[in-house]
ZADO-1210 file (C-alpha; in nm, 4 decimals, padded with zeros to 6 digits):
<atoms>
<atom x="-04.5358" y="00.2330" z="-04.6719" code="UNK" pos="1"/>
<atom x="-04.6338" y="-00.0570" z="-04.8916" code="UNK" pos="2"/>
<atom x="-04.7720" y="-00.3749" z="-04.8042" code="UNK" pos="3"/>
<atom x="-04.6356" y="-00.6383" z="-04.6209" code="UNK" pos="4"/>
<atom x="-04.7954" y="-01.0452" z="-04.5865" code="UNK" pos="5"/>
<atom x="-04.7874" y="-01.1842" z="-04.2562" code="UNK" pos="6"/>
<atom x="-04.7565" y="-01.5586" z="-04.2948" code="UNK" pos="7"/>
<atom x="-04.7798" y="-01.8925" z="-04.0770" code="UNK" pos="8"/>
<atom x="-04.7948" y="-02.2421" z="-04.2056" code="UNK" pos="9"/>
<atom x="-04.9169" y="-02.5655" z="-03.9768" code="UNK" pos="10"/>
<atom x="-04.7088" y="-02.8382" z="-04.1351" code="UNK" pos="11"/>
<atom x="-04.6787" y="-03.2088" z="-04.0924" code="UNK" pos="12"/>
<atom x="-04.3263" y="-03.1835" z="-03.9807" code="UNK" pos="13"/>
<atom x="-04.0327" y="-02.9956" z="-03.9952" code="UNK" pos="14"/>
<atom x="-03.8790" y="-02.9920" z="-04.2884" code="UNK" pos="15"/>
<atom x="-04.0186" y="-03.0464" z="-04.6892" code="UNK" pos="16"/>
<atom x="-03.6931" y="-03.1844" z="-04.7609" code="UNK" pos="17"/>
<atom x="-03.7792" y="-03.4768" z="-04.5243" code="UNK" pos="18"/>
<atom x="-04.1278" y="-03.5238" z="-04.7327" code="UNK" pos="19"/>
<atom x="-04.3166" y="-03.3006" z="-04.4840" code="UNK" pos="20"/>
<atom x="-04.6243" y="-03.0977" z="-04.6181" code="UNK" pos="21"/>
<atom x="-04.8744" y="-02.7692" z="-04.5213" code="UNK" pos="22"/>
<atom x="-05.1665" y="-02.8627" z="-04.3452" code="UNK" pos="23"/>
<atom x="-05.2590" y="-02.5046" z="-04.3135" code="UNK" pos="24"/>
<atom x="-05.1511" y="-02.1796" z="-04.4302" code="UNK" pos="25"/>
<atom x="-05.2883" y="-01.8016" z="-04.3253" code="UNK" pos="26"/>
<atom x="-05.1913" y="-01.4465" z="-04.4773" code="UNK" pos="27"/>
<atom x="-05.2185" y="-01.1205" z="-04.2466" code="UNK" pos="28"/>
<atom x="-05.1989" y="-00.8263" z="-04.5069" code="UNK" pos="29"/>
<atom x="-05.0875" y="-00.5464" z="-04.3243" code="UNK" pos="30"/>
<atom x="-05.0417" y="-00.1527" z="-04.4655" code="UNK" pos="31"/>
<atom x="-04.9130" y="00.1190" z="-04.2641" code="UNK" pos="32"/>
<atom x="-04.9867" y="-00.0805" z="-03.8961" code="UNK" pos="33"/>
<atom x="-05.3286" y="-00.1922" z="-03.9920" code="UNK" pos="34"/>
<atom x="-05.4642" y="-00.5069" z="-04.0766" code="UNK" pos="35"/>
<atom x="-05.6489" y="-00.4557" z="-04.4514" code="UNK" pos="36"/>
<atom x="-05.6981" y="-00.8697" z="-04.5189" code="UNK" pos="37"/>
<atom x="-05.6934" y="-01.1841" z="-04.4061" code="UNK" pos="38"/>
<atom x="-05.6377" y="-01.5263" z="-04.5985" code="UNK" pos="39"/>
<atom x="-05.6550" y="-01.9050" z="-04.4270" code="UNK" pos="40"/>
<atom x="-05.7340" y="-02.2431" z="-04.5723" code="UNK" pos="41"/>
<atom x="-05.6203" y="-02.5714" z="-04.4453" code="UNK" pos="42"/>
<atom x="-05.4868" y="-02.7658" z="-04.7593" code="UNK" pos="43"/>
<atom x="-05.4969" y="-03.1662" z="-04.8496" code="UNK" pos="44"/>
<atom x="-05.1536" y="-03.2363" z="-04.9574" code="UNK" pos="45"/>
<atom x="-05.2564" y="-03.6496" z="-04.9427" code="UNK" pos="46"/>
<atom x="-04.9961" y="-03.6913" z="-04.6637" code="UNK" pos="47"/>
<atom x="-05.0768" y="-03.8519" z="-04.3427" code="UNK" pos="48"/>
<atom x="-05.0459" y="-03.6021" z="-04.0482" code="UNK" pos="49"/>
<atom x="-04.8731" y="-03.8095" z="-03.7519" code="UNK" pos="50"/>
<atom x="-05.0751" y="-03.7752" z="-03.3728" code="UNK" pos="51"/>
<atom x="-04.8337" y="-03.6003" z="-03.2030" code="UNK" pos="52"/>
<atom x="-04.8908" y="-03.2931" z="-03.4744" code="UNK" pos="53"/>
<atom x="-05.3074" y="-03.3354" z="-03.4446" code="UNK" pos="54"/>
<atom x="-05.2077" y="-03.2484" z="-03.0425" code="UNK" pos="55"/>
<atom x="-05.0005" y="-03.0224" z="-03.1191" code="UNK" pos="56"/>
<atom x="-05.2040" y="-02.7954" z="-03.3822" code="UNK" pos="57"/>
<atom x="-05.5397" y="-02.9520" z="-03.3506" code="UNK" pos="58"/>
<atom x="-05.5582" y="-02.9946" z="-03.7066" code="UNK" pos="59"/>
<atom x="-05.6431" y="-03.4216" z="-03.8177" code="UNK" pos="60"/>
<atom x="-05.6461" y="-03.6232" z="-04.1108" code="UNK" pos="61"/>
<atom x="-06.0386" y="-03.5846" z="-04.0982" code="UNK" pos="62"/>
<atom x="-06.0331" y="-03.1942" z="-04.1432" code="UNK" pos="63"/>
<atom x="-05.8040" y="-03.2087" z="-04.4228" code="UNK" pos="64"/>
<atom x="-05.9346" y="-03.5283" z="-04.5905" code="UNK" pos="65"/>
<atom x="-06.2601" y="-03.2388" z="-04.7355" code="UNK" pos="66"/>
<atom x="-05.9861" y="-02.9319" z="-04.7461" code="UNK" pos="67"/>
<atom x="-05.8861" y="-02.8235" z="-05.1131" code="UNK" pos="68"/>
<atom x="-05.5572" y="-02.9559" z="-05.2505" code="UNK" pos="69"/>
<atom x="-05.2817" y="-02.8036" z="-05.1620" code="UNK" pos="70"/>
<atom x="-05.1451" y="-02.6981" z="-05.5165" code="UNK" pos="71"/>
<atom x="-05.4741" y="-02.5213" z="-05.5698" code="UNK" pos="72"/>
<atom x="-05.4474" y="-02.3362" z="-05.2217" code="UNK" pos="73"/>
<atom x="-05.1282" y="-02.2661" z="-05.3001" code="UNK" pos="74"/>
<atom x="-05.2143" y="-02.1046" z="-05.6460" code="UNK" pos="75"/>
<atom x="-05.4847" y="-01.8694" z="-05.4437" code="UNK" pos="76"/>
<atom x="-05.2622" y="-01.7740" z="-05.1934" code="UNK" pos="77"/>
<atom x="-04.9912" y="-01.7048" z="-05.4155" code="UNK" pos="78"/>
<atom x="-05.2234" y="-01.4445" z="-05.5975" code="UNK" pos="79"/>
<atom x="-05.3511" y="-01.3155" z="-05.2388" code="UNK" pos="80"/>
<atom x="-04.9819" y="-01.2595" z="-05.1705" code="UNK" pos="81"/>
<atom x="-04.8850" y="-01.0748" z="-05.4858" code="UNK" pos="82"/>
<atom x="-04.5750" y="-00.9036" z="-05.4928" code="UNK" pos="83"/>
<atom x="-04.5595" y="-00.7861" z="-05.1223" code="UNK" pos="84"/>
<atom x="-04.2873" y="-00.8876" z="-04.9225" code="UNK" pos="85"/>
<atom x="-04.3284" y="-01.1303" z="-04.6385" code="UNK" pos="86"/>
<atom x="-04.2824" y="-01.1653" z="-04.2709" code="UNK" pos="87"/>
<atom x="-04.3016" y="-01.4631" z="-04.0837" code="UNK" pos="88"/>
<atom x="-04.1766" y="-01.5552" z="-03.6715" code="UNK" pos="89"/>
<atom x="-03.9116" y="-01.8202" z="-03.7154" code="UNK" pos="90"/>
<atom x="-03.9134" y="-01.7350" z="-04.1258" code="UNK" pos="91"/>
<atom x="-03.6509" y="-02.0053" z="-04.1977" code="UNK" pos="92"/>
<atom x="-03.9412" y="-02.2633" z="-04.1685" code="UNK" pos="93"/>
<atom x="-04.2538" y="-02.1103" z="-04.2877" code="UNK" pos="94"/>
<atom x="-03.9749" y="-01.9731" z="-04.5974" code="UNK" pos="95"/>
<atom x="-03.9061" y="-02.3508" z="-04.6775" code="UNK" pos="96"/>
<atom x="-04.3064" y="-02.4251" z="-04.6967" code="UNK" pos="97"/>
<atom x="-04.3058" y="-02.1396" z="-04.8900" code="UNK" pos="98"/>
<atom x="-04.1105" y="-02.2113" z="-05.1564" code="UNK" pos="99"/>
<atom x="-04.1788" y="-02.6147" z="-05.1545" code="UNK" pos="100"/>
<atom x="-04.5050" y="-02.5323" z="-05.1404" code="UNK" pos="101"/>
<atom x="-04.5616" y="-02.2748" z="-05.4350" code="UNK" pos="102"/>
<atom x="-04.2833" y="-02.5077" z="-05.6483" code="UNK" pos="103"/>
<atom x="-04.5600" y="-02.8206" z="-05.6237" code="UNK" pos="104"/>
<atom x="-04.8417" y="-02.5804" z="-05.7864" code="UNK" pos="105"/>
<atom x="-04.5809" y="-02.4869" z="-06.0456" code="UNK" pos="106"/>
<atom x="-04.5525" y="-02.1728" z="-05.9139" code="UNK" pos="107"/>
<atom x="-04.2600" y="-01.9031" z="-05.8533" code="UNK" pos="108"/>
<atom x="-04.1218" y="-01.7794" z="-05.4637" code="UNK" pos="109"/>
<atom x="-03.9420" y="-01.4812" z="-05.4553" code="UNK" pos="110"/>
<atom x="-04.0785" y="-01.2862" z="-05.2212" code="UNK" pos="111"/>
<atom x="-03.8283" y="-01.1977" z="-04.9788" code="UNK" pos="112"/>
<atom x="-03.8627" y="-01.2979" z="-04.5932" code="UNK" pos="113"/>
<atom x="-03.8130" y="-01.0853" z="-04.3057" code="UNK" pos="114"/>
<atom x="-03.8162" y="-01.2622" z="-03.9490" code="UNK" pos="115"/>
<atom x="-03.9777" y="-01.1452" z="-03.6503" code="UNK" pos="116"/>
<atom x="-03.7689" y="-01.3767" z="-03.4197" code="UNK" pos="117"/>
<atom x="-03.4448" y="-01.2265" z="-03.5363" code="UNK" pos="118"/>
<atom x="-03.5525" y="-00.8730" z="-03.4955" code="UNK" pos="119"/>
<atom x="-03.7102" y="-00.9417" z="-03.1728" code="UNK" pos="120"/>
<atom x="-03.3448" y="-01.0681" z="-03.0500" code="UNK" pos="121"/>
<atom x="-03.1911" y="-00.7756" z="-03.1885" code="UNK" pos="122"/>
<atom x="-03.4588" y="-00.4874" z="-03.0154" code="UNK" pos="123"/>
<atom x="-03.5770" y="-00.6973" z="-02.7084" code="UNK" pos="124"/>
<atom x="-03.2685" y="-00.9073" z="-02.5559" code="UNK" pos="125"/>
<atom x="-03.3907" y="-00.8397" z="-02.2427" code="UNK" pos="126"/>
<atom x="-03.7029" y="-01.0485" z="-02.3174" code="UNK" pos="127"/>
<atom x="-03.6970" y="-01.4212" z="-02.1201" code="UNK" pos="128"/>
<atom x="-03.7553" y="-01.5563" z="-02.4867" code="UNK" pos="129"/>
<atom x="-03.7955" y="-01.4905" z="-02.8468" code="UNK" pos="130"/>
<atom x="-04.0715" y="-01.7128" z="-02.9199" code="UNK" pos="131"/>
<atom x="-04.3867" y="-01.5980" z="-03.0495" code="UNK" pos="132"/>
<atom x="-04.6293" y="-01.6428" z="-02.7631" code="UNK" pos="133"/>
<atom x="-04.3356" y="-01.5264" z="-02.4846" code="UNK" pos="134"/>
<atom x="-04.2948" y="-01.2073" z="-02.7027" code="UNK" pos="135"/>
<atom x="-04.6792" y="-01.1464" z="-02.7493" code="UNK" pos="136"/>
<atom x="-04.7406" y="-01.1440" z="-02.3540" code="UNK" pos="137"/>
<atom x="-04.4346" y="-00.9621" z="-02.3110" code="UNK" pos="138"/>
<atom x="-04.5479" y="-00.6472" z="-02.5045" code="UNK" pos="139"/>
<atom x="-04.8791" y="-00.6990" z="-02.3761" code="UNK" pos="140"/>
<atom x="-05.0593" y="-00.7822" z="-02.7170" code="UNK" pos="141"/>
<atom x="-05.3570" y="-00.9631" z="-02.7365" code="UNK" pos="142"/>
<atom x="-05.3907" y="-01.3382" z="-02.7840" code="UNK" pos="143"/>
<atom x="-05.5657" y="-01.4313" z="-03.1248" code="UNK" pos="144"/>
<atom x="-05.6531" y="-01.7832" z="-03.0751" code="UNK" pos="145"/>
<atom x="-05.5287" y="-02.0829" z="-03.0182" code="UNK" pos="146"/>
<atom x="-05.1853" y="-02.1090" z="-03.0652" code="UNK" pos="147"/>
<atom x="-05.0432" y="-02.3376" z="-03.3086" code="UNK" pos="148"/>
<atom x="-05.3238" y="-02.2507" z="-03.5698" code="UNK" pos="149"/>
<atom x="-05.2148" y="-02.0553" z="-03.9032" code="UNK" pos="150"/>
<atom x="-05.4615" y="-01.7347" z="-03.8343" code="UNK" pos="151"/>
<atom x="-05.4240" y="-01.7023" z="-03.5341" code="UNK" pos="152"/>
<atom x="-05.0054" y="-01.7131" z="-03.5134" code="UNK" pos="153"/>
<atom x="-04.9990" y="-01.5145" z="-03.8143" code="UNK" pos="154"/>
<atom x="-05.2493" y="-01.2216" z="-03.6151" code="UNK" pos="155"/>
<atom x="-04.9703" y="-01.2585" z="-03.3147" code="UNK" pos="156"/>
<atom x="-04.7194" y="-01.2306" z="-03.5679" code="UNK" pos="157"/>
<atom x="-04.8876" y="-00.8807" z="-03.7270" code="UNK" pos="158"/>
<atom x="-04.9429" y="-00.7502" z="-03.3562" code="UNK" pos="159"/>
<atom x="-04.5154" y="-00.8300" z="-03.2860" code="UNK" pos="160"/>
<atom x="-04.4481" y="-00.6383" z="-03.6396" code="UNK" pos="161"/>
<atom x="-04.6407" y="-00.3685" z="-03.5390" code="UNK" pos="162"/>
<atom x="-04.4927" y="-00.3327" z="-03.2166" code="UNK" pos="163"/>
<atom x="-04.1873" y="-00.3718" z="-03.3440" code="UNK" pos="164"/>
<atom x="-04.2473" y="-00.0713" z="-03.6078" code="UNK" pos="165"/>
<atom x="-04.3750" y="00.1532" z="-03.3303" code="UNK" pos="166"/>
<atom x="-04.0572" y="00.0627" z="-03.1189" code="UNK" pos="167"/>
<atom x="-03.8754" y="00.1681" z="-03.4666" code="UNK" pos="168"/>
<atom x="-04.0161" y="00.4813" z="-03.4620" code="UNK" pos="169"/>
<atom x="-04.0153" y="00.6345" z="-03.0905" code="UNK" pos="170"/>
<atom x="-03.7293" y="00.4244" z="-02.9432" code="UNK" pos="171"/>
<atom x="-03.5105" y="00.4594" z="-03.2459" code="UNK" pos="172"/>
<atom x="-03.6367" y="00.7082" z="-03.4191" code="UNK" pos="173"/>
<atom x="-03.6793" y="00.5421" z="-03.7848" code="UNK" pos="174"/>
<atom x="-03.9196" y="00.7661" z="-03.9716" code="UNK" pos="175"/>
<atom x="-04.0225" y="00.4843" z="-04.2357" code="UNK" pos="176"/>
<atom x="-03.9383" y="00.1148" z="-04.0584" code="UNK" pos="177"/>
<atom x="-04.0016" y="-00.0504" z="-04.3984" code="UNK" pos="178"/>
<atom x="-03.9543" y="-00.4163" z="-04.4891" code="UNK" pos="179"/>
<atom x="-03.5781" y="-00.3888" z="-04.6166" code="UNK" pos="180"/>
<atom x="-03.5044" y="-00.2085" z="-04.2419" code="UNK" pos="181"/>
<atom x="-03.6172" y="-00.5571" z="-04.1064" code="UNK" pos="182"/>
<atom x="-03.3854" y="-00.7412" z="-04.3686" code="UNK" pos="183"/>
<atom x="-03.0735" y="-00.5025" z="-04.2949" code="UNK" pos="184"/>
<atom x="-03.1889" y="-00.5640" z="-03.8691" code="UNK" pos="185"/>
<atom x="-03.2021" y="-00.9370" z="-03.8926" code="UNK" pos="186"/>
<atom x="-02.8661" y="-00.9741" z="-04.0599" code="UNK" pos="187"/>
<atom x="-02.7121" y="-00.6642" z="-03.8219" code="UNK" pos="188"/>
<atom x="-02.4602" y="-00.8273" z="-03.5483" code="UNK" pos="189"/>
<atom x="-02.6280" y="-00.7249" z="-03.2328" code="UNK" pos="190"/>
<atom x="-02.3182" y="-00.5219" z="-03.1200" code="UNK" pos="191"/>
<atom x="-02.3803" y="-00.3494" z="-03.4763" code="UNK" pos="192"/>
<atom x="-02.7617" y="-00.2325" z="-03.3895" code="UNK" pos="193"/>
<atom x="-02.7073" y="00.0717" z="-03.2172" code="UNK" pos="194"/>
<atom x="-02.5138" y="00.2448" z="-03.5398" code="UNK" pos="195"/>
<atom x="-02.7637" y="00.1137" z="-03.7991" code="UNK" pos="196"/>
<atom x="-03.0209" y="00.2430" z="-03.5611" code="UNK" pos="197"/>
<atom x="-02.8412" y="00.5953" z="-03.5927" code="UNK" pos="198"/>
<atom x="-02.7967" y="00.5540" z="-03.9625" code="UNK" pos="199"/>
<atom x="-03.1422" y="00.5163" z="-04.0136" code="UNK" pos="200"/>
<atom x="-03.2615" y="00.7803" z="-03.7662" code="UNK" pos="201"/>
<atom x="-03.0459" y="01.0511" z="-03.9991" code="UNK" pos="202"/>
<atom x="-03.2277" y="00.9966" z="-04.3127" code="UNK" pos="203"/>
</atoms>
């Protein structure tokens, strides 16, 4: 099984189409359910990062203000990254960042992105939430850190992917959950999962 690059961006906002930046970005490289590498910088994009977010992630204007720019983070982290394909809890966002990103350093963005939240929903409805943290304590995986910090969401993130590739392969059977299973299971209607399940499972 090749490769896959966990990712989690802090950000100053929601969106980089309303002119918000990365603060922080961390890589989890993960190969057949083990962790093989680790990347994290915070990143000056000369934005200022609003109070509420500094409570939120714990990240301020001072830490930034001596972090490298962001176009040259994003330039090492785009070589880090490579060709493997990416996985991400809530992927929509930390996709946007991604490509916004990676587009400021002149750079290209097309790896795809599975997400973690959507599979979750479609293996674990049962759960009281799909958010990161909820699903972490409700598999029983360790806490890496503070949440709201790149590393350590993007650790929780590789401990949910691994659980879900375990559940993959004794629940359901799948003898090689690979990253285009995850693409095919996030875009499944839930009322669909049990076949694609079996599909998979006879190959």
């Amino acid at each position: 099984m090749s490769c896959i690059a966990v990712i989690d961006f802090e950000t100053t906002g929601l969106s980089p189409a309303m002119g918000d930046r990365a603060t922080e970005v961390a890589i989890v490289l993960v190969e057949n359910g083990n962790v093989v590498d680790r990347f994290q910088s915070l990143m000056n994009a000369g934005v200022h990062i609003p109070a509420f977010i500094t409570s939120l992630t714990g990240i301020s204007n001072a830490m930034v203000a001596t972090a490298p720019d962001a176009a040259t983070v994003m330039r090492e982290v785009s070589r880090f990254v490579g060709n493997a394909p990416m996985v991400a809890h809530n992927a929509s966002f930390d996709r946007r960042f991604w490509q916004a990103e990676l587009a400021l350093a002149g750079e290209a963005a097309a790896q795809p992105f599975a997400c973690t939240m959507l599979v979750a929903r479609r293996l674990y409805p049962q759960a009281s939430s799909h958010k990161l943290g909820v699903l972490v304590d409700y598999h029983h995986l360790p806490r890496a850190g503070r949440a709201h910090r790149a590393l350590a969401d993007a650790e929780m993130a590789a401990s949910l992917l691994g659980q879900i590739q375990h559940d993959l392969r004794t629940r359901h059977r799948v003898g090689q959950p690979d990253h285009a299973l995850l693409m095919n299971l996030q875009r499944c209607a839930k009322p669909a999962v049990p076949a694609l399940m079996a599909k998979y499972a006879s190959q």
